[in-house]
VEXDOKE-987309 format. One record per residue: x, y, z of N, C-alpha, C in turn. Coordinates in pm, whole numbers, padded with zeros to 5 digits, always signed. Example, Ala and Ser with C-alpha at 12.3 -4.5 7.8 and 13.67 -1.06 7.14 Angstrom:
+01319-00569+00780+01230-00450+00780+01320-00330+00780;+01285-00225+00708+01367-00106+00714+01290+00003+00787;
end
This chain:
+09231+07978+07800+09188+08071+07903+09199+08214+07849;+09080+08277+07861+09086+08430+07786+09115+08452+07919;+09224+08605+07888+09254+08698+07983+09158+08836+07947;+09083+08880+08065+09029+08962+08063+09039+09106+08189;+09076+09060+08258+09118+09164+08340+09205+09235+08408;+09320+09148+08342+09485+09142+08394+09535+09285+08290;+09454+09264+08096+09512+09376+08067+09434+09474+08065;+09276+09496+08153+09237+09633+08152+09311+09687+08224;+09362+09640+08355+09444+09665+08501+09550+09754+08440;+09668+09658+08327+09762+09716+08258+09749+09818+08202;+09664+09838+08141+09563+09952+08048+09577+10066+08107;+09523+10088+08239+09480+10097+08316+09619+10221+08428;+09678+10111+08429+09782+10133+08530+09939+10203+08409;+09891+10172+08303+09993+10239+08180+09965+10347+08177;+09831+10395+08178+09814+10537+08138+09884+10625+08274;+09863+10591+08393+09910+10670+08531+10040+10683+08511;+10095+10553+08428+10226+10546+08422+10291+10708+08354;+10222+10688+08255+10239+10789+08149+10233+10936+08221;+10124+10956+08240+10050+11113+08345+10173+11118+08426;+10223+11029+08528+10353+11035+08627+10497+11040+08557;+10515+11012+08413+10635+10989+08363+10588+11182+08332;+10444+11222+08245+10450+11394+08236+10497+11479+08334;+10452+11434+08449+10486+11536+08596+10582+11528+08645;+10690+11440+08598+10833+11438+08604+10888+11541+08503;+10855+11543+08387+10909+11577+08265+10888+11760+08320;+10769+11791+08336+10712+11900+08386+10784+11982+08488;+10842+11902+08589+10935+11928+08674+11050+11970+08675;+11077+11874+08575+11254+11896+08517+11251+12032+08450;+11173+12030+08341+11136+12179+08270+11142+12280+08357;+11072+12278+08491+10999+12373+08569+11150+12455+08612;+11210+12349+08670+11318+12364+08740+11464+12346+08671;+11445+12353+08529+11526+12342+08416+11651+12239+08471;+11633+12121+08512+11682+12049+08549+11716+11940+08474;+11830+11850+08404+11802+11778+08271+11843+11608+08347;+11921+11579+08449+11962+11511+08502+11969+11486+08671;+11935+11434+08719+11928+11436+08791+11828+11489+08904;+11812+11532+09033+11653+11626+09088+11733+11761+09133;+11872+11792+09093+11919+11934+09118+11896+11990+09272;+11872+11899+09369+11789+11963+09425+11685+11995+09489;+11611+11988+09406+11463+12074+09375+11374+11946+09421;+11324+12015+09515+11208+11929+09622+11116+11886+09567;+11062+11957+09502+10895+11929+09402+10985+11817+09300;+11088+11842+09235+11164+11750+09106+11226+11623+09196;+11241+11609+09316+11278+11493+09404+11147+11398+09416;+11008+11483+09427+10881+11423+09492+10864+11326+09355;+10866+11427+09202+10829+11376+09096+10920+11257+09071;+11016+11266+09056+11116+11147+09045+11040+11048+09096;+11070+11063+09239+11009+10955+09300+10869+10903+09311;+10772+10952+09242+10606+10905+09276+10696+10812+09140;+10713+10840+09029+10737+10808+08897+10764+10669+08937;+10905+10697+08994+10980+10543+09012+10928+10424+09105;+10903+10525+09214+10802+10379+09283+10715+10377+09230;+10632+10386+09131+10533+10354+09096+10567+10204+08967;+10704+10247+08888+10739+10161+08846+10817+10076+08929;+10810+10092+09053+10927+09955+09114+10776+09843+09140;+10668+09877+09177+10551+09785+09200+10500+09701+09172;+10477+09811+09003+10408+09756+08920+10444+09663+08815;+10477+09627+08819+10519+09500+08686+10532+09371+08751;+10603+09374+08883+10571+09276+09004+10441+09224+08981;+10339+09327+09017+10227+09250+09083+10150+09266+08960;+10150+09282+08836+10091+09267+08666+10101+09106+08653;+10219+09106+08709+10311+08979+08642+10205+08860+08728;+10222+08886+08882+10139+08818+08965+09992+08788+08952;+09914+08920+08923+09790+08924+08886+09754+08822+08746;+09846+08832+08674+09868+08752+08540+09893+08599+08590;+09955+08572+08615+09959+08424+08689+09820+08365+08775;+09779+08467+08834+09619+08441+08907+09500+08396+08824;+09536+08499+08728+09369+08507+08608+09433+08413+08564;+09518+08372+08475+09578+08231+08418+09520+08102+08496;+09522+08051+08617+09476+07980+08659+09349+07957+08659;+09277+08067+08611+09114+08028+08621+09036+08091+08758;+09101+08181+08816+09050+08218+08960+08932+08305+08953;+08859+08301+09061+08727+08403+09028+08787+08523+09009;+08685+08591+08887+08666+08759+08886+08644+08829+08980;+08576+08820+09096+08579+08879+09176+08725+08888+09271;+08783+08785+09316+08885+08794+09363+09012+08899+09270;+09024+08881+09142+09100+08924+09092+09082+09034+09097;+08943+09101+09041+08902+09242+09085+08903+09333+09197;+08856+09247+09296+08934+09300+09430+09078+09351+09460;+09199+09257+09412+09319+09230+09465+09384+09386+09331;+09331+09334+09260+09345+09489+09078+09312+09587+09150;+09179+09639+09197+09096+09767+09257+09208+09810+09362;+09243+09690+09474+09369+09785+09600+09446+09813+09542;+09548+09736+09457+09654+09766+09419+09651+09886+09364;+09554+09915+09200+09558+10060+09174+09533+10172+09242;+09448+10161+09321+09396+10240+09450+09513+10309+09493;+09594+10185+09569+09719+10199+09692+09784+10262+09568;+09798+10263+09432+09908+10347+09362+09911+10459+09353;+09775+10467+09313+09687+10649+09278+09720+10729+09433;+09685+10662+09554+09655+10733+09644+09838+10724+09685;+09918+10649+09685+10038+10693+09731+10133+10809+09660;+10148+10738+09480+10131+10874+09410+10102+10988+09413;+10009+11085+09458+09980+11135+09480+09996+11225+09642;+09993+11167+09712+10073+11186+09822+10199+11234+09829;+10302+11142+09788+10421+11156+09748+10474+11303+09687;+10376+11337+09602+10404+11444+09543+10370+11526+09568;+10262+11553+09659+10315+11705+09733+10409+11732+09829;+10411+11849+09830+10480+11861+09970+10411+11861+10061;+10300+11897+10068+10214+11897+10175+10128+11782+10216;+10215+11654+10213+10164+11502+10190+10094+11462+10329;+09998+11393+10315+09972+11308+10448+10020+11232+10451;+10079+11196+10549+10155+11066+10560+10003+10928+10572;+09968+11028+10672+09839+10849+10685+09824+10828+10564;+09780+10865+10435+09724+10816+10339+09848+10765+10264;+09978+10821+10241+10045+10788+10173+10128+10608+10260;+10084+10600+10326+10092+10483+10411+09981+10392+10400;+09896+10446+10320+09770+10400+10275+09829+10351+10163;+09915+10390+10110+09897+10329+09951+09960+10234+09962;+10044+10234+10057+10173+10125+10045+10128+09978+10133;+10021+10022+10188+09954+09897+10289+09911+09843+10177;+09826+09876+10064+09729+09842+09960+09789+09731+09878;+09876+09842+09869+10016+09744+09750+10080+09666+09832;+10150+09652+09946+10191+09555+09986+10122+09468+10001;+09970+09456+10058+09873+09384+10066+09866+09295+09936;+09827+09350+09817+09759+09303+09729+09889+09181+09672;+10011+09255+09694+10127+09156+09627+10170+09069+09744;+10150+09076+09891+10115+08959+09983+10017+08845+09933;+09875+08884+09870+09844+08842+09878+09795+08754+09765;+09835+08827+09637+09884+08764+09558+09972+08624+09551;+10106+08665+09606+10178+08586+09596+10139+08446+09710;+10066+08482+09794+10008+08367+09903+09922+08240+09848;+09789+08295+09717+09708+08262+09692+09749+08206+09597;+09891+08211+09452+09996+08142+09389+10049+08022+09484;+10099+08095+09576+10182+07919+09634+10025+07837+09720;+09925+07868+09714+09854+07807+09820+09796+07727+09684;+09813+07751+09555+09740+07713+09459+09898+07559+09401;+09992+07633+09434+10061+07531+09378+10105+07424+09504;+10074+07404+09583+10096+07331+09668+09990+07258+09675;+09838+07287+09699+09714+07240+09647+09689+07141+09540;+09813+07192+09437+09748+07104+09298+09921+07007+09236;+09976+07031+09349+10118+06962+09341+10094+06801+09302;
end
């Protein structure tokens, strides 16, 4: 089984990683901060888009990876890839201003919870199916 879309996703979702690990780094600098968020509201926001972004993602890589493994349509996979990064970019982003919307940043987290609901649904509905 070739994997084909599990590591553009990764690809994909590494680089944001990266851009969000800069705007932390940026922060700390800003606010000459070396440990910790000092504080500093904008260096609290960055921290945190950073880290939830890594508490998500490797979860639902891992999940998405188990899906395409089975042979499941591209479209489905593409779908369930598209919210998830979506719900990341758009909560990310949110998060880090101060001047955040909440609706949208509640947007991201519906996306992602969604996609790793539904992930993980369409795994056990597959192993119970073929038990």
């Amino acid at each position: 089984m070739d994997l084909l879309y599990t590591p553009l996703y990764a690809a994909i979702l590494g680089l944001v990683y990266v851009c969000l690990s800069i705007l932390a780094v940026k922060a700390r600098r800003r606010n000459q901060v070396a440990l910790g968020d000092g504080g500093k509201a904008d260096l609290q926001r960055a921290i945190r888009a950073h880290a939830n972004f890594i508490e998500y993602t490797p979860i639902t890589l891992l999940l998405l990876y188990f899906y395409e493994m089975l042979g499941q349509p591209a479209f489905i996979i593409n779908i369930i890839a598209l919210a998830f990064t979506a719900g990341r970019l758009i909560h990310a982003y949110n998060i880090s201003r101060a001047d955040e919307k909440i609706a949208l940043r509640v947007t991201g987290m519906a996306l992602t919870f969604s996609s790793i609901i539904v992930l993980s649904v369409l795994l056990i509905v597959n192993f119970v199916i073929n038990f």
